[in-house]
PDB file with one MODEL, atoms N, CA, C and O in Angstrom:
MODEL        1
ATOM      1  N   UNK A   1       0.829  -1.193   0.000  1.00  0.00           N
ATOM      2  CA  UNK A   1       0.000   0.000   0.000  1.00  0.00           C
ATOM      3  C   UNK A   1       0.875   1.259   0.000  1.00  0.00           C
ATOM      4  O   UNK A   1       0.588   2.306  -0.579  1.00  0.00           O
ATOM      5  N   UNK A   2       1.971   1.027   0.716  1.00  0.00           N
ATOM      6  CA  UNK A   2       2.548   2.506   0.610  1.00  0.00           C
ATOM      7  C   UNK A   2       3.360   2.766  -0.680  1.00  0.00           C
ATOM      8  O   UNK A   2       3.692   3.909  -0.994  1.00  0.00           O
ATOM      9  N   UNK A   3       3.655   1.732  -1.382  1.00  0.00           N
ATOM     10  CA  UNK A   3       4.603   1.898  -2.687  1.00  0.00           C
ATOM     11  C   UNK A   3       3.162   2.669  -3.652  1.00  0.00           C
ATOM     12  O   UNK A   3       3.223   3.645  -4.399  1.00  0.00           O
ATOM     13  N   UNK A   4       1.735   1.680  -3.239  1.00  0.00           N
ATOM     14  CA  UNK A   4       0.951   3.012  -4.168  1.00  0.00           C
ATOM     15  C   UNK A   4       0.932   4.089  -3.822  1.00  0.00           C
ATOM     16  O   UNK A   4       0.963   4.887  -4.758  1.00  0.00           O
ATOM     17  N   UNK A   5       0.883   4.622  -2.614  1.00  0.00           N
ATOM     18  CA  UNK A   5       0.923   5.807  -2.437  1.00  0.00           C
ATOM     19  C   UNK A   5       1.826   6.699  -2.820  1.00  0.00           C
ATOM     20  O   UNK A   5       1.524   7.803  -3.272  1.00  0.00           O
ATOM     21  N   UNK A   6       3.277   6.181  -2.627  1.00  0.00           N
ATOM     22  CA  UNK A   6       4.538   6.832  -2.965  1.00  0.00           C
ATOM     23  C   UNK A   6       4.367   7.220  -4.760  1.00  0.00           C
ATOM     24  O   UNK A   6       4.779   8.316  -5.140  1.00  0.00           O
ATOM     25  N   UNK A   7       3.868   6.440  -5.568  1.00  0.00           N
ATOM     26  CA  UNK A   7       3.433   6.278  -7.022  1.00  0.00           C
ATOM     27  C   UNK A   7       2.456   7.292  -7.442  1.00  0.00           C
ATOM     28  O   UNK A   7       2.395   7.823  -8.551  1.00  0.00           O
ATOM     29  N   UNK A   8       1.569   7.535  -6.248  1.00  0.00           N
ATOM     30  CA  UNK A   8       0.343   8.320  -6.500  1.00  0.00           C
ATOM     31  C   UNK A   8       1.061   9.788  -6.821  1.00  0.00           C
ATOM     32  O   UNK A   8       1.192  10.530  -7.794  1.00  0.00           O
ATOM     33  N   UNK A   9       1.559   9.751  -5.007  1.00  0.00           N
ATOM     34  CA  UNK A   9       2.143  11.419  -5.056  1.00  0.00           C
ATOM     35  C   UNK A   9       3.372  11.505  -6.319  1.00  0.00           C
ATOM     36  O   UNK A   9       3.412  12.459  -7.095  1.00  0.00           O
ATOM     37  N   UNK A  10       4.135  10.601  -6.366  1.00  0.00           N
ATOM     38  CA  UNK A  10       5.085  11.058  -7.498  1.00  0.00           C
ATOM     39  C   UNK A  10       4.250  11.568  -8.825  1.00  0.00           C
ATOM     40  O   UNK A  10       4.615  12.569  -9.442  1.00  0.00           O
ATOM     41  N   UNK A  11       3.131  10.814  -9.201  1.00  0.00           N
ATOM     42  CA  UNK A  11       2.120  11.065  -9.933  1.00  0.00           C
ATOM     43  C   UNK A  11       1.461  12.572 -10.443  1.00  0.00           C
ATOM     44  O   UNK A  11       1.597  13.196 -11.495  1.00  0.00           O
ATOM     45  N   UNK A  12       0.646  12.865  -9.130  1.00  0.00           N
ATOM     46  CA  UNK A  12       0.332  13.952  -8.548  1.00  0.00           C
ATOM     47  C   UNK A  12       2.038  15.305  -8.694  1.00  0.00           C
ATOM     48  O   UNK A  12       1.946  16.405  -9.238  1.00  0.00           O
ATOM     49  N   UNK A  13       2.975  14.912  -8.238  1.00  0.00           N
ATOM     50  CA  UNK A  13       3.698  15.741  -8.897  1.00  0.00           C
ATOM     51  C   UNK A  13       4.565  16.355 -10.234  1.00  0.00           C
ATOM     52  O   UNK A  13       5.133  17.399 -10.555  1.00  0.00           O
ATOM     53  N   UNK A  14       4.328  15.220 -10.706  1.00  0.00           N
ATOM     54  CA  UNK A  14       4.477  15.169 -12.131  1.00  0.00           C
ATOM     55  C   UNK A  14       3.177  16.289 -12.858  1.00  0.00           C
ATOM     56  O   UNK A  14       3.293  17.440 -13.280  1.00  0.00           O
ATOM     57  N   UNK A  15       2.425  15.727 -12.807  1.00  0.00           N
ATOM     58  CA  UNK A  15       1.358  16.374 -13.192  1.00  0.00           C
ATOM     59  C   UNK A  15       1.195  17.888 -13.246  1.00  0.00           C
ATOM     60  O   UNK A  15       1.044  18.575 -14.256  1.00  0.00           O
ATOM     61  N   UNK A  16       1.270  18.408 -11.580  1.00  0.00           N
ATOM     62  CA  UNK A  16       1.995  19.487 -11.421  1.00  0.00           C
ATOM     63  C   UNK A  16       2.914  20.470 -12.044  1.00  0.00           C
ATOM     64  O   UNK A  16       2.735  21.677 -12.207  1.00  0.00           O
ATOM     65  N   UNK A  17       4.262  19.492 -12.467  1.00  0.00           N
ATOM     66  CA  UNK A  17       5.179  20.400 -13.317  1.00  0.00           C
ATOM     67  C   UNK A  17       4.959  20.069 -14.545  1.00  0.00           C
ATOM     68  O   UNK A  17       5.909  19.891 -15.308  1.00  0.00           O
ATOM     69  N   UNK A  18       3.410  19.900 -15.033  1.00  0.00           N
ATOM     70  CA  UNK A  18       3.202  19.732 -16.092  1.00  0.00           C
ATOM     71  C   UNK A  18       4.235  18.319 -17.089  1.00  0.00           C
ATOM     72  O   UNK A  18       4.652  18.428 -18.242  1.00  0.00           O
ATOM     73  N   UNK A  19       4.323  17.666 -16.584  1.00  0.00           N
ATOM     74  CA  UNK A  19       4.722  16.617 -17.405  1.00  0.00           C
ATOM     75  C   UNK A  19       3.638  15.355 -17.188  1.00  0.00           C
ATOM     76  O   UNK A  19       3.281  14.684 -16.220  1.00  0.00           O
ATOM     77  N   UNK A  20       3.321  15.396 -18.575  1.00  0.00           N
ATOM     78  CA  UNK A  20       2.596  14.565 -19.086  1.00  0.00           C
ATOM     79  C   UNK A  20       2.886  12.793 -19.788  1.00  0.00           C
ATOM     80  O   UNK A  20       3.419  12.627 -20.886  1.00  0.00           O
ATOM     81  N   UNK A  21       2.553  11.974 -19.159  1.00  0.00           N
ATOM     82  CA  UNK A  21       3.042  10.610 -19.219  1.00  0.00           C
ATOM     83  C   UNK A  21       2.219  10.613 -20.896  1.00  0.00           C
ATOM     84  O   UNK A  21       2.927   9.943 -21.647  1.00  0.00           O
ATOM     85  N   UNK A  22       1.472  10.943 -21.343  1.00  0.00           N
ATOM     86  CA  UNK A  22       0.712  10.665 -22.724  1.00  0.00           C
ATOM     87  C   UNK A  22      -0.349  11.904 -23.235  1.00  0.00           C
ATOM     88  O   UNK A  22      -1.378  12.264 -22.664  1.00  0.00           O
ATOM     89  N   UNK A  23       0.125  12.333 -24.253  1.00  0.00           N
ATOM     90  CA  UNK A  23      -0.523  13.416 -25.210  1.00  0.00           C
ATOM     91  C   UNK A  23      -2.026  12.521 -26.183  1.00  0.00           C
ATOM     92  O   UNK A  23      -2.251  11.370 -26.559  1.00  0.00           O
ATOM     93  N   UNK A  24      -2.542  13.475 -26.230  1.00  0.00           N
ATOM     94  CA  UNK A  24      -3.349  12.814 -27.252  1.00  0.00           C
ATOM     95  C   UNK A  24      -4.658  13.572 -28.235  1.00  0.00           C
ATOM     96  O   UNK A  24      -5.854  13.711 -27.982  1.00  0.00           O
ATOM     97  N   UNK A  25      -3.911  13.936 -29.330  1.00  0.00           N
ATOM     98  CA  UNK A  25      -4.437  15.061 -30.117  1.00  0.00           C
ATOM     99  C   UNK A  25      -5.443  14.514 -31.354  1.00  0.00           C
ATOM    100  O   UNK A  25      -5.209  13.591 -32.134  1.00  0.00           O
ATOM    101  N   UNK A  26      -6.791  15.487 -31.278  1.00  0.00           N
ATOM    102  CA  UNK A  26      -7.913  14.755 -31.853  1.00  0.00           C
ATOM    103  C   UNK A  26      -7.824  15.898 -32.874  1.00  0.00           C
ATOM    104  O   UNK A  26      -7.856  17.111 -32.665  1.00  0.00           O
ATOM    105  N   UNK A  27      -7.711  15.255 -33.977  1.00  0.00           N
ATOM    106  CA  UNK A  27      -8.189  16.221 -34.917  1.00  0.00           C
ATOM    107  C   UNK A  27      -9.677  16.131 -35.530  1.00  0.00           C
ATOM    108  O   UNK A  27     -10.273  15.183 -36.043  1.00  0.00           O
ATOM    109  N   UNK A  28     -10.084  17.553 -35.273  1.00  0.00           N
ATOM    110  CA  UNK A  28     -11.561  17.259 -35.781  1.00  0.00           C
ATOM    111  C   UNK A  28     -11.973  17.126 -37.223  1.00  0.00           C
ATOM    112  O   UNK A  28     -11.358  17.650 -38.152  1.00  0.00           O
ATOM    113  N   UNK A  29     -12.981  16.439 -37.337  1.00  0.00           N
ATOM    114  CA  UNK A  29     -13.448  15.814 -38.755  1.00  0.00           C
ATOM    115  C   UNK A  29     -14.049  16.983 -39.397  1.00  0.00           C
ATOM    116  O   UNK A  29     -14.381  17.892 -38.636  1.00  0.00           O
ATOM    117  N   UNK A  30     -14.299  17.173 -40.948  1.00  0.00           N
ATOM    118  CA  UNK A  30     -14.716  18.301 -41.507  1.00  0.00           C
ATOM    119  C   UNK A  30     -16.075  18.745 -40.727  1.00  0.00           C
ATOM    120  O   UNK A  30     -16.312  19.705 -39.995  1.00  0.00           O
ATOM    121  N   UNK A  31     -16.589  18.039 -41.022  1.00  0.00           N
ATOM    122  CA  UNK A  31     -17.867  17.685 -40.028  1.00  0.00           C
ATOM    123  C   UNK A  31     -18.313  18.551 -39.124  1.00  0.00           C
ATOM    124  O   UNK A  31     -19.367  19.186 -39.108  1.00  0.00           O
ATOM    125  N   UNK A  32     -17.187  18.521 -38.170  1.00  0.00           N
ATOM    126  CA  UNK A  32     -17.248  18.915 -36.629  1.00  0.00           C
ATOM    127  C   UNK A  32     -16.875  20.598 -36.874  1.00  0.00           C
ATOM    128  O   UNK A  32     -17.338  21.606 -36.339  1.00  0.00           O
ATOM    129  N   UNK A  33     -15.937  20.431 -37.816  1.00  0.00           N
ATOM    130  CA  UNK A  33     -14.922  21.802 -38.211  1.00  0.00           C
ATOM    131  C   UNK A  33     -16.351  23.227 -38.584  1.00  0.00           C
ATOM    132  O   UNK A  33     -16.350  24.362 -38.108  1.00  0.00           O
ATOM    133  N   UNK A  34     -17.154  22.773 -39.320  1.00  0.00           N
ATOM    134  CA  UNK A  34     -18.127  22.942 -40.441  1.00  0.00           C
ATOM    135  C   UNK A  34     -19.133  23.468 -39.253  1.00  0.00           C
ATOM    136  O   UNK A  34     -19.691  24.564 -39.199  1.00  0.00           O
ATOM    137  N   UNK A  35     -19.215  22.320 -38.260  1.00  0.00           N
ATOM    138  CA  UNK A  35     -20.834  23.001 -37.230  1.00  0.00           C
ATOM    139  C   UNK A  35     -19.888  24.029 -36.337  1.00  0.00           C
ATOM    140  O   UNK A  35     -20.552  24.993 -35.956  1.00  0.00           O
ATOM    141  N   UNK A  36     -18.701  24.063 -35.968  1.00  0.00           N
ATOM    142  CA  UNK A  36     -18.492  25.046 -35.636  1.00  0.00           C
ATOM    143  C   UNK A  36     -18.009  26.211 -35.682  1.00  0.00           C
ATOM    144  O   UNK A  36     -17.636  26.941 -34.764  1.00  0.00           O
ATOM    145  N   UNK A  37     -18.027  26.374 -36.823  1.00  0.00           N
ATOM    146  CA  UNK A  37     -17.512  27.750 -37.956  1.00  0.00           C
ATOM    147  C   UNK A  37     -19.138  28.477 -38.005  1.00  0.00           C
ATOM    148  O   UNK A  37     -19.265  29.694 -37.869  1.00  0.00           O
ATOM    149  N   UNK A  38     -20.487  27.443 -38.242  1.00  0.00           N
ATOM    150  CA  UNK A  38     -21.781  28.019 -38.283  1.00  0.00           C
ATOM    151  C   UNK A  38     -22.251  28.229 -36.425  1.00  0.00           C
ATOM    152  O   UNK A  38     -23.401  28.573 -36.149  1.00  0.00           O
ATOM    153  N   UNK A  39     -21.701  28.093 -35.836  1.00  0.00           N
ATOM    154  CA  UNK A  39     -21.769  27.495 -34.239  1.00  0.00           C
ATOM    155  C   UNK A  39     -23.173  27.190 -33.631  1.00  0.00           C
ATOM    156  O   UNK A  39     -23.577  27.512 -32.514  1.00  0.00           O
ATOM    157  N   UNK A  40     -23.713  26.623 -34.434  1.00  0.00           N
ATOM    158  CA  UNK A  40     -24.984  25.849 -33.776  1.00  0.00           C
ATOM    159  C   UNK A  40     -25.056  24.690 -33.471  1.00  0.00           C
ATOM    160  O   UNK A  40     -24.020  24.108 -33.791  1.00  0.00           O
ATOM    161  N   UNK A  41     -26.160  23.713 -32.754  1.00  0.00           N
ATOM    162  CA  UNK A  41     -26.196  22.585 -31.484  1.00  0.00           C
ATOM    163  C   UNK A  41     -25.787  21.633 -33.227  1.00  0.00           C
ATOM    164  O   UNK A  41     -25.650  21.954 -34.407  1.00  0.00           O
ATOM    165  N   UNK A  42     -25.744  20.641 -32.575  1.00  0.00           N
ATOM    166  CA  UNK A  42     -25.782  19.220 -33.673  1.00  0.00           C
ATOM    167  C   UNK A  42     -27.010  19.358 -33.996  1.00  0.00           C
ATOM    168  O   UNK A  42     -27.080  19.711 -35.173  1.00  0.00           O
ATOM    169  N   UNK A  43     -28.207  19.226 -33.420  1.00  0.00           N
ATOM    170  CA  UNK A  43     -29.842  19.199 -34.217  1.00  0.00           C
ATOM    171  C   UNK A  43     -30.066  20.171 -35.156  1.00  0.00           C
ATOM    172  O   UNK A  43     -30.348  19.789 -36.292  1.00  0.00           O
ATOM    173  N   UNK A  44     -29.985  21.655 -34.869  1.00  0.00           N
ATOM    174  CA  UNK A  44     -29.781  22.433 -35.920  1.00  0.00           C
ATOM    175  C   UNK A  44     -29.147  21.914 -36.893  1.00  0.00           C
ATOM    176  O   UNK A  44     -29.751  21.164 -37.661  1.00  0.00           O
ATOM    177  N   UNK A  45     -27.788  22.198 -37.075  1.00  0.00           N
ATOM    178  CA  UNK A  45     -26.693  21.473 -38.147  1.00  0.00           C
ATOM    179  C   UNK A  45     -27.066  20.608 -38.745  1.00  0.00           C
ATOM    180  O   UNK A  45     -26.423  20.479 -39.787  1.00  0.00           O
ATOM    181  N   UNK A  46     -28.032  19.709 -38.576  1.00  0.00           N
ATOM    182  CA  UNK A  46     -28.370  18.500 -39.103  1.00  0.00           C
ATOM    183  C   UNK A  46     -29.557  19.000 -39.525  1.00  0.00           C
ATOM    184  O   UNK A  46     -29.706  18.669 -40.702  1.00  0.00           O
ATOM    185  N   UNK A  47     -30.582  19.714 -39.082  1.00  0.00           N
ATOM    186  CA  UNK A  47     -32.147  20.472 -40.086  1.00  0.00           C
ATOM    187  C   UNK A  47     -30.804  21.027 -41.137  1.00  0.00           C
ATOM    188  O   UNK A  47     -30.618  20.566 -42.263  1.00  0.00           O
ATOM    189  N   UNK A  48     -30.180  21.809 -40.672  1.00  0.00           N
ATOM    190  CA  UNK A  48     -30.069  23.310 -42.124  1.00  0.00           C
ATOM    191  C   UNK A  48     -29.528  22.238 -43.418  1.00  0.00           C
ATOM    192  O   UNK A  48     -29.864  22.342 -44.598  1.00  0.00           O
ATOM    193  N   UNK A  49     -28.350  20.909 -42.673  1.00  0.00           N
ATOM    194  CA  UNK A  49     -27.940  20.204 -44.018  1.00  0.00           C
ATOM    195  C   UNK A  49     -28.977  18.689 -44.425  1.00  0.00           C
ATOM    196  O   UNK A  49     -28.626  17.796 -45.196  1.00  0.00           O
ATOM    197  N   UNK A  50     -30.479  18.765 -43.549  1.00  0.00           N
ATOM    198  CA  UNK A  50     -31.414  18.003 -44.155  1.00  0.00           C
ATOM    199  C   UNK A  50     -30.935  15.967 -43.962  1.00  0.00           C
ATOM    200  O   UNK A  50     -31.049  15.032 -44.754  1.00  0.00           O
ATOM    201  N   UNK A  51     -30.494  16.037 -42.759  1.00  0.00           N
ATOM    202  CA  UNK A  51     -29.831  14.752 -42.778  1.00  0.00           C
ATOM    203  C   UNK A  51     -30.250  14.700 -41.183  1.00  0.00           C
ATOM    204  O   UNK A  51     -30.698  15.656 -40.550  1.00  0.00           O
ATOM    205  N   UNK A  52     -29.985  13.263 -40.628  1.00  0.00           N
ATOM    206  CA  UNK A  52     -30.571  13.191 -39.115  1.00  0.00           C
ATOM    207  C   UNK A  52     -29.239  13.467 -38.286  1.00  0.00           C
ATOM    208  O   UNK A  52     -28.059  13.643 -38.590  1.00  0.00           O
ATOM    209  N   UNK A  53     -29.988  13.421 -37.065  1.00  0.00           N
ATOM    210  CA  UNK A  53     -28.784  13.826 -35.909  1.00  0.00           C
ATOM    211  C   UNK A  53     -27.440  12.656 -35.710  1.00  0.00           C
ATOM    212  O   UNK A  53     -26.212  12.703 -35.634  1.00  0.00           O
ATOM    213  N   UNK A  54     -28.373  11.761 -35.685  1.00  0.00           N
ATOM    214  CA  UNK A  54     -27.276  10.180 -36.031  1.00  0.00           C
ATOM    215  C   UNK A  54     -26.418  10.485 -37.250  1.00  0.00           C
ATOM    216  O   UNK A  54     -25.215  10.683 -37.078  1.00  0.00           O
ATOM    217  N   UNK A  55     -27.026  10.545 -38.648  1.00  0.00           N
ATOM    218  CA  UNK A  55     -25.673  10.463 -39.380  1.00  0.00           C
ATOM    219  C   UNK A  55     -24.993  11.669 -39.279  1.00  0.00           C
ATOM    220  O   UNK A  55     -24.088  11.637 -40.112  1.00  0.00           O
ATOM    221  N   UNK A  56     -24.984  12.877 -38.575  1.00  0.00           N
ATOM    222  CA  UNK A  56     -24.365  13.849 -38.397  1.00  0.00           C
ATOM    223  C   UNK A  56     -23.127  13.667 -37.299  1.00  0.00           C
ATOM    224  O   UNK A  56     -22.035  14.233 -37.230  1.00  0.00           O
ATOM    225  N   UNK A  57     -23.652  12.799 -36.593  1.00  0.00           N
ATOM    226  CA  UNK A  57     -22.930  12.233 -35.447  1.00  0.00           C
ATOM    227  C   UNK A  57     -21.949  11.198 -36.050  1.00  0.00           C
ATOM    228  O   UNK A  57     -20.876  11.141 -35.450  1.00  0.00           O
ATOM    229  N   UNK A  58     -22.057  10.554 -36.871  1.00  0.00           N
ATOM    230  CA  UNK A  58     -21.375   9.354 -37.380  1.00  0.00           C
ATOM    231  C   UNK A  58     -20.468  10.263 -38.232  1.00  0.00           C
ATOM    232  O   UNK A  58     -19.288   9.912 -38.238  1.00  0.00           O
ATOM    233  N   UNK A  59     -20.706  11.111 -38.790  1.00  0.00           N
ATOM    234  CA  UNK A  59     -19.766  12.223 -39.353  1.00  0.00           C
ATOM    235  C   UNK A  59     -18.837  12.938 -38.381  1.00  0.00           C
ATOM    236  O   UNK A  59     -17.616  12.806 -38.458  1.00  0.00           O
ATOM    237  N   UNK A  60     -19.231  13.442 -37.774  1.00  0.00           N
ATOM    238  CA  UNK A  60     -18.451  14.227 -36.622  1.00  0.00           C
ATOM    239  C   UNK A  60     -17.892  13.519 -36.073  1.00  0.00           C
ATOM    240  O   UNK A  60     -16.758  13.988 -35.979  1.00  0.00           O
ATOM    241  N   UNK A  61     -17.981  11.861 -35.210  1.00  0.00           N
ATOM    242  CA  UNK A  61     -16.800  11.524 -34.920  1.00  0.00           C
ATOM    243  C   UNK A  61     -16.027  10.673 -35.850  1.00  0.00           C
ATOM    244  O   UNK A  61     -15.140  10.070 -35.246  1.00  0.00           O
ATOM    245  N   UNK A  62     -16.061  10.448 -36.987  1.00  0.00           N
ATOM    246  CA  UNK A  62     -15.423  10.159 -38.098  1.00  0.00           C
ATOM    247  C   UNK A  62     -15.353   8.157 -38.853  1.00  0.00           C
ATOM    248  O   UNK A  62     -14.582   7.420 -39.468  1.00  0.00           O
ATOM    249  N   UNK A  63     -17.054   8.142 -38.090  1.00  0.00           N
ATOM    250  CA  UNK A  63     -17.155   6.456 -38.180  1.00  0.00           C
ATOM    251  C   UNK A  63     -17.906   6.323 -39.437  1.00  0.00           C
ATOM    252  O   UNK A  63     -18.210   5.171 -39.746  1.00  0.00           O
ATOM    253  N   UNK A  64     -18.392   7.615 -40.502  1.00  0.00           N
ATOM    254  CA  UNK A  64     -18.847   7.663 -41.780  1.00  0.00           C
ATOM    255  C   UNK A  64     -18.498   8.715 -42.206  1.00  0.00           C
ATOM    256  O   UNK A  64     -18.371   9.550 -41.311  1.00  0.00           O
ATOM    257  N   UNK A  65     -18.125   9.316 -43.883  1.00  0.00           N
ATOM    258  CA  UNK A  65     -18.024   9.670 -44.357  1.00  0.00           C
ATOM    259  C   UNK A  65     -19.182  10.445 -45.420  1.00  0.00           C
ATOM    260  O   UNK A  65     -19.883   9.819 -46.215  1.00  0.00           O
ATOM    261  N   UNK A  66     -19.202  11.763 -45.259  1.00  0.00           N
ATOM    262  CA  UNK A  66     -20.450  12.307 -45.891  1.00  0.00           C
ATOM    263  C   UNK A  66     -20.352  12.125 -47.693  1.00  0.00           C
ATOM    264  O   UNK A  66     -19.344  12.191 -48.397  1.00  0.00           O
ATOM    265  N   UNK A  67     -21.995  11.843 -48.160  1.00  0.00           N
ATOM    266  CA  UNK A  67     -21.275  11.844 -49.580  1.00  0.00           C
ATOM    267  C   UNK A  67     -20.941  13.400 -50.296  1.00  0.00           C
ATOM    268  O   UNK A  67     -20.692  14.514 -49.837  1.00  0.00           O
ATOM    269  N   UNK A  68     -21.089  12.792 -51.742  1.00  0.00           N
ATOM    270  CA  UNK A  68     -20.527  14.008 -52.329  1.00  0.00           C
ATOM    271  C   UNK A  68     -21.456  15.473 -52.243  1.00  0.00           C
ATOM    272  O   UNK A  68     -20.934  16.560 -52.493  1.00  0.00           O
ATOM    273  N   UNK A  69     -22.603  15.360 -51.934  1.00  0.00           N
ATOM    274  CA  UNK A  69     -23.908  16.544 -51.907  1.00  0.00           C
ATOM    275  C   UNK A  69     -23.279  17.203 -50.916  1.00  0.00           C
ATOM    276  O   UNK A  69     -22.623  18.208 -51.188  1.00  0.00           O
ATOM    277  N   UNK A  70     -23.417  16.599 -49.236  1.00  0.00           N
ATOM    278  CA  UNK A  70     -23.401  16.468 -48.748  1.00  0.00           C
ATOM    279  C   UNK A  70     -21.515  17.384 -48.127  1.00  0.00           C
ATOM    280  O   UNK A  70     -21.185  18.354 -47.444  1.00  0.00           O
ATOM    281  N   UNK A  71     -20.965  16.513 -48.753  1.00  0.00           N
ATOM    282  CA  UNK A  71     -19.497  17.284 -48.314  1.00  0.00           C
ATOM    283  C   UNK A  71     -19.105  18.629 -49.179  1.00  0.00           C
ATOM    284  O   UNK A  71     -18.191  19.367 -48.812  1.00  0.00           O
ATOM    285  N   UNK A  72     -19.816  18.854 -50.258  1.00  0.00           N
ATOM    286  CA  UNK A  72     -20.037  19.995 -50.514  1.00  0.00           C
ATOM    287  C   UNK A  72     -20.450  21.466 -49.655  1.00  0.00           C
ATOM    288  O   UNK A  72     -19.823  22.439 -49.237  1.00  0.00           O
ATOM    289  N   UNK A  73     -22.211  20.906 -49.665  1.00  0.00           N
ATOM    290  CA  UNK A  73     -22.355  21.460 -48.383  1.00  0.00           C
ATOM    291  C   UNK A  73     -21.585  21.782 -46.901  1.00  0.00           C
ATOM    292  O   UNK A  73     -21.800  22.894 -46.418  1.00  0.00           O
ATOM    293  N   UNK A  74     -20.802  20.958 -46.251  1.00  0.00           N
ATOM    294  CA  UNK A  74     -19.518  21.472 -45.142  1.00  0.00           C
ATOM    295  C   UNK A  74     -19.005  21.998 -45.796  1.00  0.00           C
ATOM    296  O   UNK A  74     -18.527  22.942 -45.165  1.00  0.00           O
ATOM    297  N   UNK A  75     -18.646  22.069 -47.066  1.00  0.00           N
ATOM    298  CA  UNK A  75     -17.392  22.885 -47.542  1.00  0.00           C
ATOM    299  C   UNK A  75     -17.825  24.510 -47.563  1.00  0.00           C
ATOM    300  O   UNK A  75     -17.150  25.488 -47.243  1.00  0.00           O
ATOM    301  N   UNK A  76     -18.980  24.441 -47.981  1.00  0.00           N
ATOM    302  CA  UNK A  76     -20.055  25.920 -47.981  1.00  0.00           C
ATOM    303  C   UNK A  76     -19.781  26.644 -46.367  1.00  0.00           C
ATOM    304  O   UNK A  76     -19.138  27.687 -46.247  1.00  0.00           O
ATOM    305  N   UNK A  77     -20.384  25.898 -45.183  1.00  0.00           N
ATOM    306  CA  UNK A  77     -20.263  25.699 -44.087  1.00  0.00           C
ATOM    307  C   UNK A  77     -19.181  26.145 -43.513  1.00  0.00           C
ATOM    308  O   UNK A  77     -19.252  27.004 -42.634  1.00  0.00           O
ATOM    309  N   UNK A  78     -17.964  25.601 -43.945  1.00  0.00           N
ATOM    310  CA  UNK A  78     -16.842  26.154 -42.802  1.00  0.00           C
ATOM    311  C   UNK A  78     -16.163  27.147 -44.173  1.00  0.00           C
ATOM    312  O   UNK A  78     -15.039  27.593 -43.941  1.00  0.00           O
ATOM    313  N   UNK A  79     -16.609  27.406 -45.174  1.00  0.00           N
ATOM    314  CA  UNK A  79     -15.757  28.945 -45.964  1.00  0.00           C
ATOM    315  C   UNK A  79     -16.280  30.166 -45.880  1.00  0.00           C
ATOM    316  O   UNK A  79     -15.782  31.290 -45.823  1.00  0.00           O
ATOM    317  N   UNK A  80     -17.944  29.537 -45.884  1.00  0.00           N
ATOM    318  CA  UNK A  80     -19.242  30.536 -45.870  1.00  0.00           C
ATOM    319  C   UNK A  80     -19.994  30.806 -44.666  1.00  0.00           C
ATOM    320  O   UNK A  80     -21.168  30.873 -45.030  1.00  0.00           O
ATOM    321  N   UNK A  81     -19.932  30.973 -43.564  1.00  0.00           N
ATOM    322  CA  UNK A  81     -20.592  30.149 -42.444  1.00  0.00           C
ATOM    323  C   UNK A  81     -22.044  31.070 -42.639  1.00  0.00           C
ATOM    324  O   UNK A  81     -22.958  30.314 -42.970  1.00  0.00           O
ATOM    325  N   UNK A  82     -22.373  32.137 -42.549  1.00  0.00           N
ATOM    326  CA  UNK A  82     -22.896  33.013 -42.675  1.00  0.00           C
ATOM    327  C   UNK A  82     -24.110  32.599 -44.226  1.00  0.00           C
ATOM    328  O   UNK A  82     -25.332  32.561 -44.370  1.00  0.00           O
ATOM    329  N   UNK A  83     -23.442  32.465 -44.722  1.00  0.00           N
ATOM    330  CA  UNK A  83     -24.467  31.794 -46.170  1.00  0.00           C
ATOM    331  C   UNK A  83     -25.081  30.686 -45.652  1.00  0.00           C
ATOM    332  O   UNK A  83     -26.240  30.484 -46.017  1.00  0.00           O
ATOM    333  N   UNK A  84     -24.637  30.018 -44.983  1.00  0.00           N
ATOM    334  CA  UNK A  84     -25.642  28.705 -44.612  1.00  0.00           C
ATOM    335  C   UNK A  84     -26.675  29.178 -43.388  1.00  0.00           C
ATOM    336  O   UNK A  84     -27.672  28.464 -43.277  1.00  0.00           O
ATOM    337  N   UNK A  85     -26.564  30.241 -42.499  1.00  0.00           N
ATOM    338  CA  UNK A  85     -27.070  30.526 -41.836  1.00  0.00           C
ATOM    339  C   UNK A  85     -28.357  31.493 -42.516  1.00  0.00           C
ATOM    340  O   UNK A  85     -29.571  31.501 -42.314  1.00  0.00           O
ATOM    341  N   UNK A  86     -27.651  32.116 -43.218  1.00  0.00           N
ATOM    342  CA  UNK A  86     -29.040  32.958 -44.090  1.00  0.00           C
ATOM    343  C   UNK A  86     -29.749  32.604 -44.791  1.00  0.00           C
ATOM    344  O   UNK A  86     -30.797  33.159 -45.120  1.00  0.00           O
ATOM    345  N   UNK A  87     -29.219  31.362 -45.254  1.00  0.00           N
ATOM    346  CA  UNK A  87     -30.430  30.362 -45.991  1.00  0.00           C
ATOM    347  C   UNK A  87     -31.570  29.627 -45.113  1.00  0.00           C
ATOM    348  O   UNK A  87     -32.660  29.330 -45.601  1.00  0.00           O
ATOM    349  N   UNK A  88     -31.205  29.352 -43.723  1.00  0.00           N
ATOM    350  CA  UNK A  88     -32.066  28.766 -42.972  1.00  0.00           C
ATOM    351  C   UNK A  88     -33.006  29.665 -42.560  1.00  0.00           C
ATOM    352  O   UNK A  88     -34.139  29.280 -42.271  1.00  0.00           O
ATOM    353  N   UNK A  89     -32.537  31.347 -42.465  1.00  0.00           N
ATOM    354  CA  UNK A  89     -32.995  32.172 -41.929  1.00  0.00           C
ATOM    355  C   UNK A  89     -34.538  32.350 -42.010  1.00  0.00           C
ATOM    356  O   UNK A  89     -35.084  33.277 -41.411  1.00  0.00           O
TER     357      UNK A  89
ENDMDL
END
C-alpha cells in the first residue's frame, strides 16, 4: 500500500510540473470543423444540411463519411458560415 501511495504522489507531482506521461491530439473531422464555424447545437446542423442527428454524429466523430452533396455542403459551411445561416434564416 505505501509503494501506491509513494506512485500516486510522485504522480500527482508530475502532473503538477506539467509533465505529461501521454498526449493525445484529436483532430476534428470536416464535419465537426463545419458546425463550428456556423456554431450551432448538432440538431440544428443537421435540419439546415437536411440529414438526421445520427448520421451527423457518425460524421463528426469520423465512423462515416459524408457523400458528395453532402461534403459539398460542409465545404459551404466552414468557408461561408454566414451563407448557410441565411439560408435557414
Amino acid at each position: 500500500m505505501e509503494q501506491f501511495q509513494n506512485d500516486l504522489l510522485e504522480s500527482v507531482r508530475q502532473m503538477k510540473a506539467g509533465k505529461a506521461a501521454r498526449t493525445t491530439v484529436v483532430t476534428p473531422t470536416a464535419a465537426a470543423e463545419a458546425r463550428a464555424k456556423v456554431g450551432v447545437p448538432q440538431i440544428a446542423f443537421a435540419a439546415m444540411l437536411g440529414v438526421s442527428v445520427r448520421t451527423l454524429q457518425e460524421w463528426e466523430q469520423g465512423r462515416r463519411e459524408p457523400s458528395g452533396a453532402a461534403r459539398s455542403l460542409l465545404r459551404i459551411a466552414q468557408t461561408h458560415p454566414q451563407a448557410l445561416r441565411e439560408l435557414m434564416a
